[in-house]
N, C-alpha and C positions, 0 to 999 in steps of 0.2 A: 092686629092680633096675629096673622098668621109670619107676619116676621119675625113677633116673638116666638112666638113655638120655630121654629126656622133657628133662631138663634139658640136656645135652649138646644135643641139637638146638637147643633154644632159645637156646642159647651158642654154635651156630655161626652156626646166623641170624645174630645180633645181629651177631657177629663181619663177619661178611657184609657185612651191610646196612651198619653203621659206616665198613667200609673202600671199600665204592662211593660213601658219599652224599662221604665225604674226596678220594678217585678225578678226583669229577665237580667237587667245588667249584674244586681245585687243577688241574685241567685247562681250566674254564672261568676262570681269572680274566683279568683284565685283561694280566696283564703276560706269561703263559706264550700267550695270542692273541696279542697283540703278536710276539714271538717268533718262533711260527710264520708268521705273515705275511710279518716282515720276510725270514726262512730260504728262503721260495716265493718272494717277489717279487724275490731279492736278484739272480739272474740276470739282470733284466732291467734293471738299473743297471749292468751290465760296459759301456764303451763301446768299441765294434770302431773302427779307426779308419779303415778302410775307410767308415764310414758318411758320409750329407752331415749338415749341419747341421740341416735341415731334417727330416728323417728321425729322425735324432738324437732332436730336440725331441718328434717323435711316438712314439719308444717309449716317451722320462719320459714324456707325457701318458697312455698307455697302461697304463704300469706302476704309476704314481700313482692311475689311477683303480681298478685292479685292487688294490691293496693298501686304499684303503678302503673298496673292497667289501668286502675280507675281512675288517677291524675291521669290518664292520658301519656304518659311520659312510654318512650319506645323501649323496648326491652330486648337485648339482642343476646 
């Protein structure tokens, strides 16, 4: 009896651990960051048309820089 229970725990661990390290790989990949990025940053690509040209231009530089912050990507 207590080998089963013994076993059972080390079967849900495993179960556990399996389904976090899957969790993190598929939440960190490249294309589900992308994603998210794009979903954050997509607001700031609406253009009001109230805005000036000039204004304009500084929210894409704004919104641009902030979305490769978010990939991670260096910005110099």
């Amino acid at each position: 009896m207590n080998n089963f229970r013994i076993a059972k725990i080390i079967a849900v661990f495993s179960s556990l651990t399996y389904l976090s390290v899957s969790f993190l790989r598929n939440y960190n990949s490249q294309e589900n960051i992308e994603k998210r990025c794009i979903l954050k940053f997509e607001k700031d690509f609406t253009n009001n048309l109230e805005t000036s040209h000039e204004e304009w231009n500084q929210i894409l530089d704004l919104a641009d820089n902030n979305y490769l912050k978010c990939m991670g990507i260096p910005h110099f």
